[in-house]
C-alpha positions, -999 to 999 in steps of 0.1 A, spaced: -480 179 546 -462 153 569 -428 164 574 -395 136 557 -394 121 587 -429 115 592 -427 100 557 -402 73 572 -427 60 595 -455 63 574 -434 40 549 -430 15 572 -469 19 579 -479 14 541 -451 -14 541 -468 -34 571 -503 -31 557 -497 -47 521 -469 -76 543 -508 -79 565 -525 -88 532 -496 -105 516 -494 -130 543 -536 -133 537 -533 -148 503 -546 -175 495 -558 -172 451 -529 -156 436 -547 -159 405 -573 -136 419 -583 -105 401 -579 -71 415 -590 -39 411 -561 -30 388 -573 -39 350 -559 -68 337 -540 -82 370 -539 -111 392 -532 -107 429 -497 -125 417 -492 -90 390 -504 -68 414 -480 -84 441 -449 -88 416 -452 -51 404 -452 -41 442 -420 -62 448 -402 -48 417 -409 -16 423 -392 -23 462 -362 -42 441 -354 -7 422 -357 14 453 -319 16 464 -304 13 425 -327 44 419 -315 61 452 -281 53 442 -284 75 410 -292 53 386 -318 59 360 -349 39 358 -340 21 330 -308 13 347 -327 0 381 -347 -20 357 -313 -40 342 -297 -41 376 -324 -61 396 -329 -101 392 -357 -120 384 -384 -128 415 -380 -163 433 -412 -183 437 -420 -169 470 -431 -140 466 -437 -137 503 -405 -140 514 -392 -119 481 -409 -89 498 -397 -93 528 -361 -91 513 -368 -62 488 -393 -40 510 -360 -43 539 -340 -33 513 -358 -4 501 -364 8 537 -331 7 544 -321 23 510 -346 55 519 -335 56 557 -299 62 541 -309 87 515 -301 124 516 -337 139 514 -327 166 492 -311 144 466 -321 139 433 -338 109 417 -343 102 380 -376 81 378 -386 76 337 -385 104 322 -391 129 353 -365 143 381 -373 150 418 -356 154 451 -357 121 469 -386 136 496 -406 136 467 -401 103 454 -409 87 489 -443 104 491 -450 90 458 -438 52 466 -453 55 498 -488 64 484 -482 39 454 -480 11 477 -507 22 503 -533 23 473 -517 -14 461 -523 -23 499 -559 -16 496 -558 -34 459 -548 -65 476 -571 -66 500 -601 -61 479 -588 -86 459 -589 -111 484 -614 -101 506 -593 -90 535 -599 -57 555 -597 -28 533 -593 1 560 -565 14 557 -543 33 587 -562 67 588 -529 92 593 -514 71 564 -548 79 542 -542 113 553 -505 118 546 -511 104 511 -547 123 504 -519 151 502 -498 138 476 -530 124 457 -555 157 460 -530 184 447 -525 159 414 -565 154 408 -565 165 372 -533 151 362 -539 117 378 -558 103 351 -540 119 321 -508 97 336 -520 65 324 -511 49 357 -545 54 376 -580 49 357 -603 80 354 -617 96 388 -646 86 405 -671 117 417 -677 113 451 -694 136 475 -677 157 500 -689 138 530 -678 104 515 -650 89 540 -617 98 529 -604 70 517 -632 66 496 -626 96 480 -590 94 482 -598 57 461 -619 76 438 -588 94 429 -571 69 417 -606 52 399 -609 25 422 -646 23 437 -652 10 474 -689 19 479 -686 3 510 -688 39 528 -728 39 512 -740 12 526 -722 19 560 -744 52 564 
């Protein structure tokens, strides 16, 4: 597993590729792979999730985080560029071995930042499915969060925040498989053979 520091980058990396396919949209009324959501949802739970960042890194409880950020502007483009700053700056600050209280869970702050960092590389791909952007993703950041995904395979689904996952074969790519995961379905890799 990527060391902390190697997380840092590989925050900015998941950071840069949903700002590539932010700055793509065009339909925000778009559906998306996530059940239920609009390329506007899926964009405005990315952002908030980017506004609680430093209140949650600052010890405060999810619910707190919640009460402490403000609404979202109309611009959702330029409200991610304030908030994913933010947050970046928030987890460059951090002490590592810290610990964050995130619902009704605890874990040291490394732990949370492998978590956010492979929530928003999976909402990365989301988006540009969603709008028919490029979907690969950077391979070491695939990689890096594979390793936070694979370990968590059964519990995934039972977590209510993914969908059930996919079976894929071994040789599918691995961000096919590291999609399936998560119940999202690229089948791009089939035709490609």
């Amino acid at each position: 597993m990527p060391r902390i520091h190697d997380w840092l980058i590989l925050q900015e990396q998941a950071d840069r590729e949903f700002a590539a396919r932010l700055g793509a949209v065009t339909d925000w009324d778009a559906p998306t792979p996530d059940a239920g959501w609009s390329v506007r949802d899926l964009v405005t739970h990315v952002i908030e999730e980017q506004q609680q960042v430093p209140h949650l890194l600052a010890g405060r409880t999810a619910a707190q985080a919640r009460r402490a950020v403000g609404a979202l502007g109309e611009d959702l483009r330029a409200e991610w560029r304030l908030y994913s700053l933010a947050a970046a700056a928030a987890w460059e600050a951090a002490p590592h071995d810290a610990i964050v209280t995130i619902s009704a869970d605890t874990m040291t702050v490394a732990d949370f930042l492998r978590e956010h960092v492979s929530e928003v590389a999976i909402h990365a791909w989301d988006l540009a499915h969603a709008i028919g952007a490029a979907e690969e993703l950077d391979q070491d950041l695939v990689r890096a969060v594979w390793t936070v995904f694979e370990p968590q395979r059964e519990s995934l689904a039972a977590s209510g925040l993914y969908a059930s996952p996919i079976p894929l074969p071994d040789s599918a790519p691995l961000q096919s498989r590291l999609l399936a995961l998560t119940g999202r379905d690229d089948r791009g890799w089939a035709s490609a053979a």
